[in-house]
PDBQT receptor file of N, H, CA, C and O in Angstrom, charges set to zero:
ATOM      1  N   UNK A   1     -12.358 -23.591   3.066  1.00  0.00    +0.000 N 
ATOM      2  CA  UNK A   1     -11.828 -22.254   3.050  1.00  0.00    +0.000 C 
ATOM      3  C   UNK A   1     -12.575 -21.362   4.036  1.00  0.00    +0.000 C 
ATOM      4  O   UNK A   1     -12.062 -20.345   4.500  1.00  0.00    +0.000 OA
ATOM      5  N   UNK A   2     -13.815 -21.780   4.342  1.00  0.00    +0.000 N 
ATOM      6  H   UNK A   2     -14.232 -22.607   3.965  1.00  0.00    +0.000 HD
ATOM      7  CA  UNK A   2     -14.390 -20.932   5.477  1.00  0.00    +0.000 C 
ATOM      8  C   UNK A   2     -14.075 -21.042   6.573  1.00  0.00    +0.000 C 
ATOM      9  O   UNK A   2     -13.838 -20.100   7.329  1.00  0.00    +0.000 OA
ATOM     10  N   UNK A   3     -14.002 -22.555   6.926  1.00  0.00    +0.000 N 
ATOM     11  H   UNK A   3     -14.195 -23.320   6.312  1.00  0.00    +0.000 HD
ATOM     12  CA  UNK A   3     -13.873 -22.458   8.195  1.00  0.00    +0.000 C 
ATOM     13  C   UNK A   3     -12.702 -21.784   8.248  1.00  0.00    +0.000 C 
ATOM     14  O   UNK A   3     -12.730 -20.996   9.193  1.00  0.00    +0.000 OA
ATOM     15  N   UNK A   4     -11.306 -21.735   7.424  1.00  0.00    +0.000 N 
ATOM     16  H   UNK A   4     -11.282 -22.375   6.657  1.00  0.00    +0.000 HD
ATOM     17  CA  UNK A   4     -10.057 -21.513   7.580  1.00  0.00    +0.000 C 
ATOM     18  C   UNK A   4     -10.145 -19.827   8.031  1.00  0.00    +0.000 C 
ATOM     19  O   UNK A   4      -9.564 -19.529   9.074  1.00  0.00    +0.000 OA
ATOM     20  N   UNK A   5     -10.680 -19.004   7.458  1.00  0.00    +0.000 N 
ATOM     21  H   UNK A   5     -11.153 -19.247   6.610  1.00  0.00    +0.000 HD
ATOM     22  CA  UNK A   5     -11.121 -17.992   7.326  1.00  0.00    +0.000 C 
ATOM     23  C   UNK A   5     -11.857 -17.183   8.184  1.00  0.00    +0.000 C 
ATOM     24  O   UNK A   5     -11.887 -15.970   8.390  1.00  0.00    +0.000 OA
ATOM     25  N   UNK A   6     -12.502 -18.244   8.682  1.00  0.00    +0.000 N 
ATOM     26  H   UNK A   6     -12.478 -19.230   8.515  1.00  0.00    +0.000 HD
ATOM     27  CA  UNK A   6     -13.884 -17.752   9.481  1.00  0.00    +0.000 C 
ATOM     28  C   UNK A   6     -14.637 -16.513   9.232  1.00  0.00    +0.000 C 
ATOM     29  O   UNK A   6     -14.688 -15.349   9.626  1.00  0.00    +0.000 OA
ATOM     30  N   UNK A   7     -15.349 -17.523   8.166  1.00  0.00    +0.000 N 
ATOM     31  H   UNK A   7     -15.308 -18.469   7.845  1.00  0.00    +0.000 HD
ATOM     32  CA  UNK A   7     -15.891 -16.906   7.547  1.00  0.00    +0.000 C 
ATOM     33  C   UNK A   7     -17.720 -16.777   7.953  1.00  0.00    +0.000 C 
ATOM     34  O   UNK A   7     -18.381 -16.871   6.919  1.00  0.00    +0.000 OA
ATOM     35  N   UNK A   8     -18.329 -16.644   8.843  1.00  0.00    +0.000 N 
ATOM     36  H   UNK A   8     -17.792 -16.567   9.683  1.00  0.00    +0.000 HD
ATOM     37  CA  UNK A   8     -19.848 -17.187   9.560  1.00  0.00    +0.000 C 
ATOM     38  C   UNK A   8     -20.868 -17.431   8.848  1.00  0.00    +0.000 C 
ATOM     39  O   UNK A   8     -21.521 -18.465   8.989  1.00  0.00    +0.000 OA
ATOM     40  N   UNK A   9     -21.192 -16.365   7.843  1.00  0.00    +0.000 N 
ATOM     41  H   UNK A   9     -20.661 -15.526   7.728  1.00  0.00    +0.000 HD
ATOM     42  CA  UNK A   9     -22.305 -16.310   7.392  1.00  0.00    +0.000 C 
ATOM     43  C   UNK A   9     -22.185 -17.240   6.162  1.00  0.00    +0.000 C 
ATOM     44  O   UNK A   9     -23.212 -17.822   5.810  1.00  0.00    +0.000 OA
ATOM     45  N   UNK A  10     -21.115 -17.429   5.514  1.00  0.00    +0.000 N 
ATOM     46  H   UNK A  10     -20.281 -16.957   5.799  1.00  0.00    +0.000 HD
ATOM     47  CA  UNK A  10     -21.289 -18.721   4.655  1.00  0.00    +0.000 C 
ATOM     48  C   UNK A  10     -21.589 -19.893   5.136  1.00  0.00    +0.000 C 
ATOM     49  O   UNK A  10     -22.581 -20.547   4.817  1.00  0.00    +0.000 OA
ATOM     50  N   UNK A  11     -20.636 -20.251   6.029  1.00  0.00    +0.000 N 
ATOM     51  H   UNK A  11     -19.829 -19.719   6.288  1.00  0.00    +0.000 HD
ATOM     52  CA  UNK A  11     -21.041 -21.214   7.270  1.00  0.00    +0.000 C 
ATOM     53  C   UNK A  11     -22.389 -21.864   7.237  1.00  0.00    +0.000 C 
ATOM     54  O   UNK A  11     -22.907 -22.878   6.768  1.00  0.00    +0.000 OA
ATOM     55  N   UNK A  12     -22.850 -20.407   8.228  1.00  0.00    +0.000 N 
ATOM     56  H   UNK A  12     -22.429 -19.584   8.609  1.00  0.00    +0.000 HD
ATOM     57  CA  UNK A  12     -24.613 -21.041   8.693  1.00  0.00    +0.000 C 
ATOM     58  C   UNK A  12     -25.282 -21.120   7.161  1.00  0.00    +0.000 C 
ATOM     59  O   UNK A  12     -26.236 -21.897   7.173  1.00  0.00    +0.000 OA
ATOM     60  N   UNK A  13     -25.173 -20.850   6.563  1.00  0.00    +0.000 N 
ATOM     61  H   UNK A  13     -24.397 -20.219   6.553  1.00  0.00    +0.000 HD
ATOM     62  CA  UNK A  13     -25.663 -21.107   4.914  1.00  0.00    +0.000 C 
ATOM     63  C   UNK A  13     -25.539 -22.401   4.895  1.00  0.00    +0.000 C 
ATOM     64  O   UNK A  13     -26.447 -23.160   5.231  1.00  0.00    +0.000 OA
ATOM     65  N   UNK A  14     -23.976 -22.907   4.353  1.00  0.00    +0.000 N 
ATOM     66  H   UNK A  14     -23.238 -22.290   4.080  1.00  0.00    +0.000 HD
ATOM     67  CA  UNK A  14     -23.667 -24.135   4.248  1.00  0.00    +0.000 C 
ATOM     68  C   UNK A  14     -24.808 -24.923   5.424  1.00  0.00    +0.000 C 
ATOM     69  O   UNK A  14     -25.475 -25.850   4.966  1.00  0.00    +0.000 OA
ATOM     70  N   UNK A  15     -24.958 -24.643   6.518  1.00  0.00    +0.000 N 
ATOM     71  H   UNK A  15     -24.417 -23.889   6.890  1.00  0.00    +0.000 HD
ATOM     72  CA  UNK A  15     -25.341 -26.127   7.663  1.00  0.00    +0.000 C 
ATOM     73  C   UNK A  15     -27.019 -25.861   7.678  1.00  0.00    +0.000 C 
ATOM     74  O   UNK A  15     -27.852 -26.744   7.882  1.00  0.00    +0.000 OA
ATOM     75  N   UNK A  16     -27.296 -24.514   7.429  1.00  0.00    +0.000 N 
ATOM     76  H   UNK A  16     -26.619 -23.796   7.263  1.00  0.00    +0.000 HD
ATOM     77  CA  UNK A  16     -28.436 -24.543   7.668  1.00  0.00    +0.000 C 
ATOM     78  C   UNK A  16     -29.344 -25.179   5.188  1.00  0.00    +0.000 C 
ATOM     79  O   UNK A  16     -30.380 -25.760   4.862  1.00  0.00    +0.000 OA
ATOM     80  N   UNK A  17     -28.650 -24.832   4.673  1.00  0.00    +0.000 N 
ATOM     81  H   UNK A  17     -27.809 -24.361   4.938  1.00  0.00    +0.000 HD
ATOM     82  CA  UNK A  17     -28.828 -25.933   3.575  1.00  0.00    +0.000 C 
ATOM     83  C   UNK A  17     -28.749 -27.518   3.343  1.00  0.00    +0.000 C 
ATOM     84  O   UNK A  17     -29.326 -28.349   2.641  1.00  0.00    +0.000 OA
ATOM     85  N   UNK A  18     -27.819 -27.497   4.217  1.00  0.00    +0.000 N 
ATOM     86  H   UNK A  18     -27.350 -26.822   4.786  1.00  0.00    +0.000 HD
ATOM     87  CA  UNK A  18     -27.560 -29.478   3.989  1.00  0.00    +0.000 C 
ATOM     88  C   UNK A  18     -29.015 -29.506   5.230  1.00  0.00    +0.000 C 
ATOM     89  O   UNK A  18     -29.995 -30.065   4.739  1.00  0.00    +0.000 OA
ATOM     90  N   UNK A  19     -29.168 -29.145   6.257  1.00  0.00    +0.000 N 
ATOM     91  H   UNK A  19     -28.371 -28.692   6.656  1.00  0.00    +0.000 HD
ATOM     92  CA  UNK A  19     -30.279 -29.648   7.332  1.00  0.00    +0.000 C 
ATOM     93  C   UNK A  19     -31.490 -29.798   6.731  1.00  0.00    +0.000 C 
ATOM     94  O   UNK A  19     -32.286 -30.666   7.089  1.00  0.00    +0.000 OA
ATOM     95  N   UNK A  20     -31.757 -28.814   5.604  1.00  0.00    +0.000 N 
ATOM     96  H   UNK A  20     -31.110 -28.109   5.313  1.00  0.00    +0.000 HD
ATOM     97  CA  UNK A  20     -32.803 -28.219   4.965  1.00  0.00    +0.000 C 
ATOM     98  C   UNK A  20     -33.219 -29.632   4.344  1.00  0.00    +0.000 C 
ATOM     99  O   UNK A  20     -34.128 -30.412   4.627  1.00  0.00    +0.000 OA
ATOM    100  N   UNK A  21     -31.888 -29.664   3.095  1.00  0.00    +0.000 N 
ATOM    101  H   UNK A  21     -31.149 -29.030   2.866  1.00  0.00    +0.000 HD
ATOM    102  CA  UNK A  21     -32.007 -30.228   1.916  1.00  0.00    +0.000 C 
ATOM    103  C   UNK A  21     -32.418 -31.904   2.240  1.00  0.00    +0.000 C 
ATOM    104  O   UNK A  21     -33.127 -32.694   1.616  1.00  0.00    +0.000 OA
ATOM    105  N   UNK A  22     -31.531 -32.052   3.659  1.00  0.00    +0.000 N 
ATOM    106  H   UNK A  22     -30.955 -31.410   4.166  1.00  0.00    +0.000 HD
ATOM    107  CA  UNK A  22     -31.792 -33.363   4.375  1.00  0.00    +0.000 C 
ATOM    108  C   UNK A  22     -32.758 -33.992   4.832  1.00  0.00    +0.000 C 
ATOM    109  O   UNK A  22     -33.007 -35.184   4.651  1.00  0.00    +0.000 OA
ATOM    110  N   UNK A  23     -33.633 -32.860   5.738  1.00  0.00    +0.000 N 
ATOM    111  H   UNK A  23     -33.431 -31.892   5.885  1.00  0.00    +0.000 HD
ATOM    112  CA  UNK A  23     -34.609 -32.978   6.192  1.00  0.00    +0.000 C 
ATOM    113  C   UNK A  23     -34.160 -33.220   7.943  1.00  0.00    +0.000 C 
ATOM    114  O   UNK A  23     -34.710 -33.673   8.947  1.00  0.00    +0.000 OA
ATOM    115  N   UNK A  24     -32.822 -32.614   7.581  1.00  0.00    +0.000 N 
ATOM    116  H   UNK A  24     -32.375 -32.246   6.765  1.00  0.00    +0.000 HD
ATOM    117  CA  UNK A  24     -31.817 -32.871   8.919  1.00  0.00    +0.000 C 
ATOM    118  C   UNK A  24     -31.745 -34.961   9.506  1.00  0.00    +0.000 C 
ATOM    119  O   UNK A  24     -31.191 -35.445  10.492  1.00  0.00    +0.000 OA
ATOM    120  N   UNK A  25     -32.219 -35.373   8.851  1.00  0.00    +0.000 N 
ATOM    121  H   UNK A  25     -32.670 -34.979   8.049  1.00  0.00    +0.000 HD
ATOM    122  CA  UNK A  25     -32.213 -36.819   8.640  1.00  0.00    +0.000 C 
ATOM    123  C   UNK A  25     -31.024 -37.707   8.575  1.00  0.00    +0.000 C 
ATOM    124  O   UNK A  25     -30.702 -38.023   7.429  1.00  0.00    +0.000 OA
ATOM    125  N   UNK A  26     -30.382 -38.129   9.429  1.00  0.00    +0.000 N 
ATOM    126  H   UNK A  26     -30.644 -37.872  10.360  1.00  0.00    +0.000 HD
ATOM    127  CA  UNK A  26     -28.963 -39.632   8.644  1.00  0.00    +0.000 C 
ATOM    128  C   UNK A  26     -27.986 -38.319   8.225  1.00  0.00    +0.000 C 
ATOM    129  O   UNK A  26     -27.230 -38.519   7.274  1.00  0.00    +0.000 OA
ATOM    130  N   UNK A  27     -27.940 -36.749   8.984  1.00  0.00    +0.000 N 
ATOM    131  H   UNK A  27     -28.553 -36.586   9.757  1.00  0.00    +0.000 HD
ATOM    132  CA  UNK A  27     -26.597 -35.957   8.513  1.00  0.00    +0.000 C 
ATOM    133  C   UNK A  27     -25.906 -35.966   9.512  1.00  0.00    +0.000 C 
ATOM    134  O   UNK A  27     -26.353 -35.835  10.651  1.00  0.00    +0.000 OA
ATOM    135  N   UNK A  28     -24.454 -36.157   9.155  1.00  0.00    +0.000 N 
ATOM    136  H   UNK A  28     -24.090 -36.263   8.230  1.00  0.00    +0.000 HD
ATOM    137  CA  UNK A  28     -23.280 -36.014   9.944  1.00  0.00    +0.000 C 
ATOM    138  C   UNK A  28     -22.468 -34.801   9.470  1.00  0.00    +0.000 C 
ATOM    139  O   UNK A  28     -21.834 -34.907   8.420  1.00  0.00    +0.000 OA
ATOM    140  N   UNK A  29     -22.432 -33.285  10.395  1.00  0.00    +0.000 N 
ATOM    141  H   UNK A  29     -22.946 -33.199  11.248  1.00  0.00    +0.000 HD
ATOM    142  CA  UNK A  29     -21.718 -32.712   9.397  1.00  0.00    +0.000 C 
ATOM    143  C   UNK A  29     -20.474 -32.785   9.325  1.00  0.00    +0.000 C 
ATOM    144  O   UNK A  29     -20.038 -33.069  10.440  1.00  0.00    +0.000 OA
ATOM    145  N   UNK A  30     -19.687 -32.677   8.593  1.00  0.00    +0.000 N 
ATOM    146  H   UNK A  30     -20.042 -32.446   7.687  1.00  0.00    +0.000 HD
ATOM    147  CA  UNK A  30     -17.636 -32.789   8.932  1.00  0.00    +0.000 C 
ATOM    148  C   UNK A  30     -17.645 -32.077   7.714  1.00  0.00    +0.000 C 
ATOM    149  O   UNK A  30     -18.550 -32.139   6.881  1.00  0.00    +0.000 OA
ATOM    150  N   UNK A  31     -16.401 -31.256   7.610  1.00  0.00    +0.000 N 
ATOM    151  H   UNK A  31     -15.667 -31.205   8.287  1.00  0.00    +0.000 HD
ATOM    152  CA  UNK A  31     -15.865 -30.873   6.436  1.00  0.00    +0.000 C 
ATOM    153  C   UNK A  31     -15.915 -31.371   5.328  1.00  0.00    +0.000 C 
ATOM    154  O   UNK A  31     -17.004 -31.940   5.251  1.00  0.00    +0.000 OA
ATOM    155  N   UNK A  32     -15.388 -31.482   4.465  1.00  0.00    +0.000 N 
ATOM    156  H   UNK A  32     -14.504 -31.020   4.528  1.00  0.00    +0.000 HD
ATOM    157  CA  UNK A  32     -15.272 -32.307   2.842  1.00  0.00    +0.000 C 
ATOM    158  C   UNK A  32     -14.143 -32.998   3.216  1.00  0.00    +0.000 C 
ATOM    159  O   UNK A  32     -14.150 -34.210   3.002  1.00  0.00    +0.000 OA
ATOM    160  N   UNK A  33     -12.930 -32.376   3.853  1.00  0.00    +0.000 N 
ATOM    161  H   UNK A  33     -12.924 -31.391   4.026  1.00  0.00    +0.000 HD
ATOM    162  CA  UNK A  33     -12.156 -33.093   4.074  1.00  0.00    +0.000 C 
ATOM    163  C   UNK A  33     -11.430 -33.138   4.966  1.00  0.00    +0.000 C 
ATOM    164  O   UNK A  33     -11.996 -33.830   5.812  1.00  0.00    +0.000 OA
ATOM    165  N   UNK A  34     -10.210 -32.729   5.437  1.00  0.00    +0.000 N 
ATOM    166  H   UNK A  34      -9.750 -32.167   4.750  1.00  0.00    +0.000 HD
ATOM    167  CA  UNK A  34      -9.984 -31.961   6.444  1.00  0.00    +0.000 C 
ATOM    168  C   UNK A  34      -9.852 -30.701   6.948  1.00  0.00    +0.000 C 
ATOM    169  O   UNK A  34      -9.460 -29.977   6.033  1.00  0.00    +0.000 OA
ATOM    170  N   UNK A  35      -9.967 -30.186   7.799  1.00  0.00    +0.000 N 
ATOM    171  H   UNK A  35     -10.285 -30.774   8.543  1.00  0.00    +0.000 HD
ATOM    172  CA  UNK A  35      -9.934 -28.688   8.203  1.00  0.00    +0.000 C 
ATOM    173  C   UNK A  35      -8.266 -28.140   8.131  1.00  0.00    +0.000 C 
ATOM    174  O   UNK A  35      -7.600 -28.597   9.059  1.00  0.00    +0.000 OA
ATOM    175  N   UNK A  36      -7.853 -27.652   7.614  1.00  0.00    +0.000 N 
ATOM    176  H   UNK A  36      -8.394 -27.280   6.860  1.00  0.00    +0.000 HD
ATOM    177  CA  UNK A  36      -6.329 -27.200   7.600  1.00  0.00    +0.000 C 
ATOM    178  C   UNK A  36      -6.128 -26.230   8.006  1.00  0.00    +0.000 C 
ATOM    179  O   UNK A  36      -7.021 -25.404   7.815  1.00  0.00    +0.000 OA
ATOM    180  N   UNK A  37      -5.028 -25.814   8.691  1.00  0.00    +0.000 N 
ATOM    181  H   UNK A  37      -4.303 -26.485   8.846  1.00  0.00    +0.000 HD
ATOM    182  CA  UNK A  37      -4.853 -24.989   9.689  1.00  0.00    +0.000 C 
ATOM    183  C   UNK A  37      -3.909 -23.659   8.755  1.00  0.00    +0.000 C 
ATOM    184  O   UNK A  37      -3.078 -23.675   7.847  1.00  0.00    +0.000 OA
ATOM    185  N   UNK A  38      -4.685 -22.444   9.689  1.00  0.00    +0.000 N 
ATOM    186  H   UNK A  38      -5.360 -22.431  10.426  1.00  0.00    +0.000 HD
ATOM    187  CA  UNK A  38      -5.014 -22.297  11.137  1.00  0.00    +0.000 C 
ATOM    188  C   UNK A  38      -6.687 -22.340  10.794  1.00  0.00    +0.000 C 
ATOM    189  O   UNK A  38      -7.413 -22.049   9.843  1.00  0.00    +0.000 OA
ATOM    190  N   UNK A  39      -6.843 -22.919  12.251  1.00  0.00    +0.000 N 
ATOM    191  H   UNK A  39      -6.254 -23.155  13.023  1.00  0.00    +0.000 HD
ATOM    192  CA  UNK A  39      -8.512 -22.413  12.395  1.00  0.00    +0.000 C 
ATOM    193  C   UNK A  39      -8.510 -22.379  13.731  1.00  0.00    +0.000 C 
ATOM    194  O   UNK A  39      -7.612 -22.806  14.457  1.00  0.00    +0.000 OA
ATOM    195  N   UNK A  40      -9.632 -21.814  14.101  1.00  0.00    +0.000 N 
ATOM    196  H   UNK A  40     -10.361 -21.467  13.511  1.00  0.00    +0.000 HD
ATOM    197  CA  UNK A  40      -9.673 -21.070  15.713  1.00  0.00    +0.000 C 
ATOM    198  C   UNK A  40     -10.915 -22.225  15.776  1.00  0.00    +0.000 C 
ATOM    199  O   UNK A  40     -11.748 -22.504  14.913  1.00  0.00    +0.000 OA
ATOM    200  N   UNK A  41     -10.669 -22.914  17.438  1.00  0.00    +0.000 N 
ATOM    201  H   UNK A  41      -9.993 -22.687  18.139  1.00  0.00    +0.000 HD
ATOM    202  CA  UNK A  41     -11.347 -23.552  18.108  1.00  0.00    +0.000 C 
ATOM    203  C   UNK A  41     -12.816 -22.775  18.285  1.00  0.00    +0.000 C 
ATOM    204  O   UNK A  41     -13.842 -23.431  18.467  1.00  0.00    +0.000 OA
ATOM    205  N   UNK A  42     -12.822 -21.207  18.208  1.00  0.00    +0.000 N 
ATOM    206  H   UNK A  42     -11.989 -20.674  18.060  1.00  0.00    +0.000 HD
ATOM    207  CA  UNK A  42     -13.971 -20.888  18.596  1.00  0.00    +0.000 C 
ATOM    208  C   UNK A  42     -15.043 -21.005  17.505  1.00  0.00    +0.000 C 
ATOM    209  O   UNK A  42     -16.242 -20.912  17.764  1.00  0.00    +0.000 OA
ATOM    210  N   UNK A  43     -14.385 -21.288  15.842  1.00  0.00    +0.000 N 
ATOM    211  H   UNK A  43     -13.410 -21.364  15.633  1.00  0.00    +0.000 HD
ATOM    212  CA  UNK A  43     -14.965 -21.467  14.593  1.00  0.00    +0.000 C 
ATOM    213  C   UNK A  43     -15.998 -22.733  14.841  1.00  0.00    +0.000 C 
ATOM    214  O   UNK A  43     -17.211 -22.726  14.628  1.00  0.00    +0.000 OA
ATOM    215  N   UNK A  44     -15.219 -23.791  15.332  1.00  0.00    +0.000 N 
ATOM    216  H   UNK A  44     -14.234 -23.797  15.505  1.00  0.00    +0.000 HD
ATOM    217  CA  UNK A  44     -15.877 -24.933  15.686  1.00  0.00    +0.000 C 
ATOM    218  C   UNK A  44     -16.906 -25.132  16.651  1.00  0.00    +0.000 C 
ATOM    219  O   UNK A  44     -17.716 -26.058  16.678  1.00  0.00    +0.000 OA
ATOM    220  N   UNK A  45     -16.841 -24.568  17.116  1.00  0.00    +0.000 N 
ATOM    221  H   UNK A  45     -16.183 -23.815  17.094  1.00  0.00    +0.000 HD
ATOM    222  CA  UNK A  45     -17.759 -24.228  18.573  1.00  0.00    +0.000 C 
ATOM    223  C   UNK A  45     -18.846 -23.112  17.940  1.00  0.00    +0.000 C 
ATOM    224  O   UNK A  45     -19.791 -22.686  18.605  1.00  0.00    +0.000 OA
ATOM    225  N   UNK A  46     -18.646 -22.815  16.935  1.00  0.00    +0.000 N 
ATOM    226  H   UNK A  46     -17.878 -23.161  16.396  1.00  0.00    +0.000 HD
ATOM    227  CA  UNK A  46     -19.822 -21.927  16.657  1.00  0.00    +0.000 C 
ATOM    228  C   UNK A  46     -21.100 -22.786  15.435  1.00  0.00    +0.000 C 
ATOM    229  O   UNK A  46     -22.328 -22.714  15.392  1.00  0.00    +0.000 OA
ATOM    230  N   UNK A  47     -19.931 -23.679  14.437  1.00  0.00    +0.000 N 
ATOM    231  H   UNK A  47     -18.933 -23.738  14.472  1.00  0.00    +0.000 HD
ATOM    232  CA  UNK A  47     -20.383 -24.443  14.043  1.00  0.00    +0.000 C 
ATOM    233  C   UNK A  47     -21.414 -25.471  14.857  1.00  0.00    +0.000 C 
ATOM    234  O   UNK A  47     -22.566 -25.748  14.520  1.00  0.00    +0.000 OA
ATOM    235  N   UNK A  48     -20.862 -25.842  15.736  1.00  0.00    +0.000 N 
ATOM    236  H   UNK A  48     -19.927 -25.618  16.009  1.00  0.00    +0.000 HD
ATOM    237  CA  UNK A  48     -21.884 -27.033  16.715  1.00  0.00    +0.000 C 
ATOM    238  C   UNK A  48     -23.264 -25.984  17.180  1.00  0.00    +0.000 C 
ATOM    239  O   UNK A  48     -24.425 -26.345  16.987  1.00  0.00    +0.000 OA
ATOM    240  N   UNK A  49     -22.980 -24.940  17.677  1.00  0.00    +0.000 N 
ATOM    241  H   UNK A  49     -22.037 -24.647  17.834  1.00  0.00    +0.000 HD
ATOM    242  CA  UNK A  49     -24.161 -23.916  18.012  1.00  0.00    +0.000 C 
ATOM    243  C   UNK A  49     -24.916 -23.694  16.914  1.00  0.00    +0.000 C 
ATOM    244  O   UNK A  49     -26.043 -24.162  17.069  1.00  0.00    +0.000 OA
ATOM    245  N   UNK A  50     -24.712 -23.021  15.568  1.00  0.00    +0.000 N 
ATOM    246  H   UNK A  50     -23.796 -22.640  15.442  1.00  0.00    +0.000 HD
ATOM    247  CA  UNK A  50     -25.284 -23.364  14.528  1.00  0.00    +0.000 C 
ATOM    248  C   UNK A  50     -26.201 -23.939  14.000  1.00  0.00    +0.000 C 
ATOM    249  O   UNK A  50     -27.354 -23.622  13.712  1.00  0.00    +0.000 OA
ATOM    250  N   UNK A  51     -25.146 -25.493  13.805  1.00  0.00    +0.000 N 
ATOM    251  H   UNK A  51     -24.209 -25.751  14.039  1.00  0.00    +0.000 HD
ATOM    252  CA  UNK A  51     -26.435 -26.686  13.879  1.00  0.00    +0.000 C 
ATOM    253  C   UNK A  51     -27.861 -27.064  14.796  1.00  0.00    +0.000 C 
ATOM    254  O   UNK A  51     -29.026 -27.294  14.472  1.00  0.00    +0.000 OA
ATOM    255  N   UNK A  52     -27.175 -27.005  16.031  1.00  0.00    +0.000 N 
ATOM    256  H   UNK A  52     -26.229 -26.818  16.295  1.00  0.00    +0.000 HD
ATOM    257  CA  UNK A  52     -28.329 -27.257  17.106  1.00  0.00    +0.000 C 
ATOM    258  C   UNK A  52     -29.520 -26.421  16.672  1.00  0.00    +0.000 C 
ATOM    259  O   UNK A  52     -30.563 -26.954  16.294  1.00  0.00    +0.000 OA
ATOM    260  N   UNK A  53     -29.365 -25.184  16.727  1.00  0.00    +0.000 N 
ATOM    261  H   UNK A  53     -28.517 -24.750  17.034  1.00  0.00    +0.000 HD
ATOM    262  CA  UNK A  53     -29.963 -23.970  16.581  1.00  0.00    +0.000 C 
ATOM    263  C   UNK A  53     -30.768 -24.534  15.350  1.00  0.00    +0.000 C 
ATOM    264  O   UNK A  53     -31.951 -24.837  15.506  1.00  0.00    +0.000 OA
ATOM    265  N   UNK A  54     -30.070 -24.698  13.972  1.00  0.00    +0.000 N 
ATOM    266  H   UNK A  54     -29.109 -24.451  13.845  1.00  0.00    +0.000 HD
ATOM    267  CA  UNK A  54     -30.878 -25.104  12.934  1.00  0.00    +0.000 C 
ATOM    268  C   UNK A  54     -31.797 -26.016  13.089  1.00  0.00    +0.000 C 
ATOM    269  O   UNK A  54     -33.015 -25.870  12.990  1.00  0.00    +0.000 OA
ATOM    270  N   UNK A  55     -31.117 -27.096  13.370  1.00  0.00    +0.000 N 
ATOM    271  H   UNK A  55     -30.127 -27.215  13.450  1.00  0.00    +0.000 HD
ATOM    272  CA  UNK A  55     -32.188 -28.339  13.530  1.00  0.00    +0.000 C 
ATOM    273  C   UNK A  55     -33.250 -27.886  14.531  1.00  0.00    +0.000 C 
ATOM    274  O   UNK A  55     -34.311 -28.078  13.936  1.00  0.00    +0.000 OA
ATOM    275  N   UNK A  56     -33.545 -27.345  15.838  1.00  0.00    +0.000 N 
ATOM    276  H   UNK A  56     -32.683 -27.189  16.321  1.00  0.00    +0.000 HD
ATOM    277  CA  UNK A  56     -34.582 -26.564  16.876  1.00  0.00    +0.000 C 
ATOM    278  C   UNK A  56     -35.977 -26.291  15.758  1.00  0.00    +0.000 C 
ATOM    279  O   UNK A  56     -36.976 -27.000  15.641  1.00  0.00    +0.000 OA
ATOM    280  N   UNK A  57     -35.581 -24.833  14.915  1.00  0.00    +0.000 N 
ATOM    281  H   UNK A  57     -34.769 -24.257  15.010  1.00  0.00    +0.000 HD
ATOM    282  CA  UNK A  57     -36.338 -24.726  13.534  1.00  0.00    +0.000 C 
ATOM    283  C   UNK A  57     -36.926 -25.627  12.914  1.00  0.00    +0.000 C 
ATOM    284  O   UNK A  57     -37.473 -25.381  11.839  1.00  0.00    +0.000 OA
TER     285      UNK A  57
């Protein structure tokens, strides 16, 4: 529902918790399931920035 939404700050919550909880270790992130539309390409592209950014930390 976030990404659908674009929604950010739940987002970086969500990626920057699983990295955390992981130890950023063996994670692949993808949705739960699929992404259903509409979602804006730039959602995704912020997601990948996100992560990088997290894991850096």
């Amino acid at each position: 529902m976030d990404i659908t939404h674009n929604n950010r700050n739940p987002l970086r919550h969500q990626i920057y918790r699983s990295i955390t909880e992981s130890g950023g270790k063996h994670l692949i992130l993808t949705p739960g399931c699929g992404i259903r539309h509409p979602f804006e390409e730039d959602t995704i592209r912020y997601l990948q920035k996100v992560k990088i950014e997290t894991e850096a930390l």
